[in-house]
N, C-alpha and C positions, 0 to 999 in steps of 0.2 A: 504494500500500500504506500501510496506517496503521499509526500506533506500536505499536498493541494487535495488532497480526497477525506480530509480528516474530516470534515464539516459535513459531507455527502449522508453519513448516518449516524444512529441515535447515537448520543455521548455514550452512554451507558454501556452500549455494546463496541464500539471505539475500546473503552479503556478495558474491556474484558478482553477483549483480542490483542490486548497490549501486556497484558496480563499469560493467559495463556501460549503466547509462543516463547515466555524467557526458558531458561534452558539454566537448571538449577545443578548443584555440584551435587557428586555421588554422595546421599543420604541426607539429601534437602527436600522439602513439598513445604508446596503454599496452600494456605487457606485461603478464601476469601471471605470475608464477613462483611453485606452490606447491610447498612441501616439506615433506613428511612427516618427523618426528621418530623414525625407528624406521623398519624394514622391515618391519612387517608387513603391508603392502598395502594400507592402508584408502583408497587415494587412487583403486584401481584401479577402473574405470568408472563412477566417483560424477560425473568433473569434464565441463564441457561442452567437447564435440569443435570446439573453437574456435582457429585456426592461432595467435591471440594470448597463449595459454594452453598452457604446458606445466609437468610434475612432474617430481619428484626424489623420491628418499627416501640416509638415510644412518643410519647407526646412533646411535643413540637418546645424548642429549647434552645435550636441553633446546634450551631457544627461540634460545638465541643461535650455539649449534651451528648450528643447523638455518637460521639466518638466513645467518650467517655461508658454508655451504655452497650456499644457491642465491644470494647474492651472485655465485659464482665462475660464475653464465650470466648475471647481467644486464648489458644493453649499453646500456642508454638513458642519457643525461643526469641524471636525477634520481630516486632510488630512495624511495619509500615502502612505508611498514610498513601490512599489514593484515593484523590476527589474526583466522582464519579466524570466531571468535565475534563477529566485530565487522561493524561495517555504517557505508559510508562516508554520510558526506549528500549531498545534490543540488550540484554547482558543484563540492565542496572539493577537486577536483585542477584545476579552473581558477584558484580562487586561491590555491592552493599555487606554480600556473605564474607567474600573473600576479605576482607577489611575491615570487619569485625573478627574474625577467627586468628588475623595475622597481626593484629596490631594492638595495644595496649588504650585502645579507645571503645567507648560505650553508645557512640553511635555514629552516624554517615548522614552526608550529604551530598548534593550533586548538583555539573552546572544546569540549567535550567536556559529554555528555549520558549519564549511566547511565542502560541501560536496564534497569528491574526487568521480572519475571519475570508481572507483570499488566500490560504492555507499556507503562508510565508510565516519565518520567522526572527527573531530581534532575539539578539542575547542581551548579556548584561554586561556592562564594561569595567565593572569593578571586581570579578571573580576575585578570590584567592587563587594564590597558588595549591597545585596538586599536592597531597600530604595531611599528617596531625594536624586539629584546629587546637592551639593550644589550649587550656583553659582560660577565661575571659577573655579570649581574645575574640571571638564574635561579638560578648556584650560589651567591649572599650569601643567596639566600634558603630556599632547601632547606639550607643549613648554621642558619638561622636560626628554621627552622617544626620542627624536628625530623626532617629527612631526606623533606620533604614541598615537590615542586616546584611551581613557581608554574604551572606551565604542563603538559601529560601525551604522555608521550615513547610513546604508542600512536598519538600525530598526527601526528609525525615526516615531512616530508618533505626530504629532502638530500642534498646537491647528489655525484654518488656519489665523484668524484674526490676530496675532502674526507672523505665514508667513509672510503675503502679505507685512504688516509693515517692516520688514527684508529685503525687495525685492524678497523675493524667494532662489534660487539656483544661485550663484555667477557665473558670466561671466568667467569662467575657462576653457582651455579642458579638465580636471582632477581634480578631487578635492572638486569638485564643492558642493558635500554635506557635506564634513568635514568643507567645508567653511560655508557651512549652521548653522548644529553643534555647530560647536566651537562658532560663529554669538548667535546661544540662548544661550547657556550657560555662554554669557558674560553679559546678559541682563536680566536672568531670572534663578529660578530651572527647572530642569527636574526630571525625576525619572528613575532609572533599575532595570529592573526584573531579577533577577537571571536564572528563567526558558526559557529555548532557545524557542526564537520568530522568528527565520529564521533560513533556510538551506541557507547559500550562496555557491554556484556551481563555482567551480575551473575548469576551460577549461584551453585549452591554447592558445586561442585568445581574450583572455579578455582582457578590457584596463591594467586593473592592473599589467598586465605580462610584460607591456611593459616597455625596459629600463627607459625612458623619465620618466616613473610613478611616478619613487621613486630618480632618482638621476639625479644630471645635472641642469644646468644655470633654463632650465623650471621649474622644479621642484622646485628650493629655490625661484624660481620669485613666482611661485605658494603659497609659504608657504610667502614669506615675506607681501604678498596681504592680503594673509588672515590676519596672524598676527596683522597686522595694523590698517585691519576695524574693527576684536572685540577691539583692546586697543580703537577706534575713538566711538564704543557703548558704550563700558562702561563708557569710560571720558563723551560723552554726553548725555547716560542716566542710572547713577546711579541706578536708581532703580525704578521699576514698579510698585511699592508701594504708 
């Protein structure tokens, strides 16, 4: 499938084909867990009748609810984030694996590729480089870019026992996984892959579009929240060591 055909059909089934052709190391399998935000049914015989694959729904809360909620079925080792708009790349839960098994860090990230709406795409020009994020070094620098993190918490893969410990996905309407984010990286290394591990899909009824997203009383309440709970991990857990 090429970049320009991504838009052609349902998101939903985009990122499950994105999903089922990675190609995992010998004695790796994925779940999928989706969860619907709200009961109103839309999950109901859309998804494929696949034993690896099952849904939830729970009353309407927003993304971190909803994360948070089918958290409480997954059983594997290491939990990542896919937003049903989003579409994984070829490899990037091999080297999500390989990079956690190889390295002295608690989770991974990757670079990241918008996909517009004429099926092209815009990177990001402030990547790190390829290797350990050190610890705080993601959060000096999202306190430093203007609440803008070096690296994008839609890539997220982590290690789950270190989730759960975190609490999950922060009680936010927005934000919720940079809270997460920034939350490990006060507490722990991660790592980023230079090579793009998601297509994120640019609509334009996504939350991110919205004023409220990035500016305004919510928004700095959103940042000051976070702010404070990784300064409140770091002051009281130094180090995992």
């Amino acid at each position: 499938m090429h970049e320009g055909e991504l838009f052609a059909e349902a998101p939903l089934w985009i990122a499950y084909e994105s999903l089922a052709k990675q190609a995992l190391p010998q004695g790796w399998a994925w779940e999928w867990l989706v969860q619907e935000d709200g009961q109103e049914g839309f999950l109901t015989g859309v998804l494929p009748e696949e034993e690896r694959i099952s849904s939830g729904s729970s009353r309407h809360g927003g993304a971190g609810v909803a994360r948070a909620m089918v958290l409480s079925c997954a059983s594997g080792e290491l939990v990542k984030v896919l937003d049903v708009d989003d579409v994984l790349s070829d490899g990037v839960l091999a080297r999500d694996i390989e990079a956690l098994s190889l390295s002295a860090v608690d989770w991974t990230t990757s670079r990241v590729l918008d996909l517009l709406s004429d099926g092209s795409t815009v990177g990001f020009d402030q990547d790190p480089h390829e290797g350990v994020l050190a610890r705080r070094s993601v959060l000096e620098h999202w306190r430093a870019h203007g609440h803008r993190s070096s690296v994008h918490p839609a890539t997220l893969c982590v290690r789950r026992e270190l989730l759960l410990a975190l609490g999950g996905w922060m009680a936010l309407p927005a934000s919720e996984d940079t809270g997460l984010l920034i939350a490990l990286n006060a507490v722990s290394d991660g790592y980023f892959s230079a090579e793009c591990g998601l297509f994120y899909r640019k609509w334009d009824g996504q939350t991110t579009k919205h004023a409220a997203h990035s500016t305004g009383p919510e928004h700095e309440a959103r940042m000051n929240i976070i702010d404070a709970r990784v300064e409140a991990l770091a002051t009281t857990f130094p180090s995992r060591t």
